[in-house]
N, C-alpha and C positions, 0 to 999 in steps of 0.2 A: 490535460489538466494535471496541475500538480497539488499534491495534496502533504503537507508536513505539520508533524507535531511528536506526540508524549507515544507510543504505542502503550494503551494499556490493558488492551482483553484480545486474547486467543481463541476463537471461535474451535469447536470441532471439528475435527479433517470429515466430510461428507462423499460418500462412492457410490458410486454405481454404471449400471450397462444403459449405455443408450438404445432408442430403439432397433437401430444398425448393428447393435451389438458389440460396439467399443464401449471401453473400460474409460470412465470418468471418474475427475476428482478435484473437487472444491475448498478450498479453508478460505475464512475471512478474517480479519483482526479491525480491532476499533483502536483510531486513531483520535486522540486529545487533540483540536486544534488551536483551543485556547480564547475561542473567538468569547463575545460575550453572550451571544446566543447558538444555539445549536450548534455548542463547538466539537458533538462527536460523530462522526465519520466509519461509516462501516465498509471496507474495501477489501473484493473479493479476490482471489486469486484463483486459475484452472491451469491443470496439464500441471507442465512442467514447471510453470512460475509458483507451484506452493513449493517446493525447495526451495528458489530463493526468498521468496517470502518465510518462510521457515528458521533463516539464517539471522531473522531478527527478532529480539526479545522484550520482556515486557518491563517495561520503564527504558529503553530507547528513545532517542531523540532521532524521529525516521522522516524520510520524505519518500513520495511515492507518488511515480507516474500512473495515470491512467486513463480508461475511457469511459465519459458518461454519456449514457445513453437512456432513452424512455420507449417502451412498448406500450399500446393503447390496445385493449381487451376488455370487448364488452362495453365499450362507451370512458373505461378505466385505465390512467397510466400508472404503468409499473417502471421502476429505477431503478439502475441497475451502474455500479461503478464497478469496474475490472481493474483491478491493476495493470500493470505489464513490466514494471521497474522498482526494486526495494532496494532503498541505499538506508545505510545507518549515519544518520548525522554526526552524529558523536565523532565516530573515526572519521570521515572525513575533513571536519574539524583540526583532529589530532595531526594528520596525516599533514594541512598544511603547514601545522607550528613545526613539525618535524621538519618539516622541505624546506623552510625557509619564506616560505611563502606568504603567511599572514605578514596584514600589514604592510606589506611590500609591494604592492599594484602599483608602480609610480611607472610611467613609460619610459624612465631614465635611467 
């Protein structure tokens, strides 16, 4: 699923030891999606994905892969969206007025 819009809150980076006793580490951000109802979006990032997650800032124009998922506890479902991919719209934007590219999808 893909998820794009404003980024406008940076959650707390979150650590700890699993019961195995590896080193975890979690941050989330809330994504603006503009919709007219329930347009914000909280998407987690783990491991090594809060670096890239990390490389985007607040007032971006971002899109972001993910996976959603639901666990059922206790008769109760919990939600759970993961990231896996944080691109910055903006630059990619720029990047194709730069290439030549906007605009120009004609197959001729």
């Amino acid at each position: 699923m893909e998820v794009t819009g404003k980024l406008v809150k940076k959650l707390d980076l979150e650590t700890g030891t699993s019961k195995a006793g590896k080193e975890w580490q979690k941050q989330s951000i809330v994504i603006d999606t503009g919709g007219e109802f329930n347009n914000e979006v909280c998407v987690s990032a783990f491991g090594d994905k809060v670096g890239q997650m990390n490389k985007l800032e607040i007032g971006m124009d971002v899109s972001v892969l993910c996976n959603v998922y639901s666990r059922e506890y206790n008769g109760k479902y919990y939600h759970n969206i993961d990231g896996y991919w944080f691109s910055n719209q903006s630059n990619a934007s720029s990047d194709k007025i730069q290439n030549g590219e906007a605009e120009q999808d004609m197959p001729f």
